[in-house]
Residue, then its C-alpha position, 0 to 999 in steps of 0.5 A: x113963331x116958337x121959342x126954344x127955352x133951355x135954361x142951363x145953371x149958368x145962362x138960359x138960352x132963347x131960340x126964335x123958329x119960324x117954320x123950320x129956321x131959327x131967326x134970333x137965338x139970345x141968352x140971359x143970366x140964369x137968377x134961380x132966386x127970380x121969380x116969373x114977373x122978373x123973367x117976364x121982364x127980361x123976356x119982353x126985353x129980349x124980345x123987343x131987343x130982337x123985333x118979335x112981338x109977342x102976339x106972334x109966339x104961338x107956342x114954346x118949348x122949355x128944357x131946364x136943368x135947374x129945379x124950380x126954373x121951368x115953372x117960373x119961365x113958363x109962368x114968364x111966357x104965360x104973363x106975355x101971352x103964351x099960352x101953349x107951352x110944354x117942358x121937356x120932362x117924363x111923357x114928352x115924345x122925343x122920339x128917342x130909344x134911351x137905354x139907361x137904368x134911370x131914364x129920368x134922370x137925363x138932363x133935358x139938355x142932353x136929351x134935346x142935344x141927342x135929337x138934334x144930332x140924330x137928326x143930323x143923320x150921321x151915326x154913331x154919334x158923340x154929343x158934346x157940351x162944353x159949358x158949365x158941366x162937360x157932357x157927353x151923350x152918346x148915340x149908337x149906329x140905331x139912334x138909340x142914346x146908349x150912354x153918357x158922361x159928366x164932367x166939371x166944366x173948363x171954369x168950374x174945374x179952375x174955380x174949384x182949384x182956386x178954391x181949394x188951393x190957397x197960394x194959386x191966383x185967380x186966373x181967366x181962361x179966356x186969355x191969350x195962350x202961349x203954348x202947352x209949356x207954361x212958365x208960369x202959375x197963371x199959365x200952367x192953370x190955363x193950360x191945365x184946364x184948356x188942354x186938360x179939357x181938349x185931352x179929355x174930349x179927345x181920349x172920351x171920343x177914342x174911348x167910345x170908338x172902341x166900346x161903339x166899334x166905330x169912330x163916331x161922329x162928334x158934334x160939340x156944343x157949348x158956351x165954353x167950346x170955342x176955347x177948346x176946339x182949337x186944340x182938339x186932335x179929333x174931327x168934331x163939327x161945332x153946332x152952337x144950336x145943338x139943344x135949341x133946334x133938338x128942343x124945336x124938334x122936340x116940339x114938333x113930335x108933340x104939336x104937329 
């Protein structure tokens, strides 16, 4: 078996392949302040919550956006008997033409999300995470990741209004919607940020079909995406193991 790590600013992500199939995929509570023997912890408790036994892991895969994260989760496998591990980072073969001035800089997320959707076979493409950030990766009719974009996510665009602006209430996004005509402050901060996302999504798409010269194909991602998907006007595909099966991509190209 391997396990795919992605270890985003707001939850990590476990996905467990065997061949080419994923047959548990789980999540955890991103601590940055943890240290390995925690997440060895909490990792031999997903484990056996899902039925693996460790000594059936022969390798993982680790992308992380948070510095620091990657060592002390590959310390974590490590203490649980992995010895094979690898980090998405500089000098792993991805198999991508990235056409950035800083090519480094691009998130393991979006990179293993960009893999997992050219894969998919259906060029141009918009990869888009809804999650803590809003990204958007963007492949050209070649394959080659030709540009991107990064936004606050749906939360912390709203935590950051709260914040900011004493006299408007704490509000959850996740609650029951009403409509775009809100009649209320509570309500018209719902529907500013779950519209407000979905417009953004469906005016970044249009924008990318004339700078592509085609409508690209658009697969979405993200712990936030099901809140905005019902109000997108533009076809998309919903993948919620978009990075997880780029990063099991990721380690093929490099152990097969």
């Amino acid at each position: 078996m391997l396990i795919a790590v992605n270890a985003g600013n707001s939850r990590i992500l476990l996905g467990g392949y065997e061949e080419d199939a994923q047959v548990f995929a789980a999540s955890i509570a991103t601590e940055p302040r943890k240290i390995q023997d925690d997440y060895a912890c909490k990792l031999q408790q997903v484990f056996g919550l899902y039925g693996v036994d460790a000594a059936r892991i022969r390798g993982a895969v680790i992308g992380s956006v948070v510095p620091g994260l990657a060592a002390e989760l590959e310390g974590a496998l490590r203490l649980l008997g992995v010895t094979d591990v690898i980090e998405v980072s500089s000098g792993i073969r991805t198999g991508l033409n990235i056409r950035s001035e800083q090519p480094r800089q691009i998130g393991s997320d979006r990179v293993a999300a960009a893999v997992a959707a050219r894969a998919k076979g259906r060029l141009p493409c918009v990869a888009v995470s809804l999650g803590t950030a809003t990204t958007f990766t963007v492949l050209d009719a070649s394959g080659a990741l030709v540009g991107s974009a990064i936004t606050a996510g749906v939360q912390l665009g709203v935590d950051a209004l709260r914040e900011q602006a004493a006299q408007l209430p704490a509000v959850a996004i996740d609650a029951a919607d009403e409509g775009v005509l809100a009649r209320n402050t509570a309500d018209a901060m719902r529907v500013g940020a779950v519209y407000g996302a979905a417009a953004q999504v469906d005016g970044m798409i249009e924008r990318y079909a004339g700078a592509l010269g085609q409508h690209p194909y658009t697969v979405i991602t993200g712990a936030l995406a099901p809140l905005v998907m019902p109000y997108l006007r533009v076809p998309y595909e919903y993948d919620s193991r978009l990075v997880l099966d780029g990063l099991h991509l990721i380690w093929k190209r490099n152990r097969s």
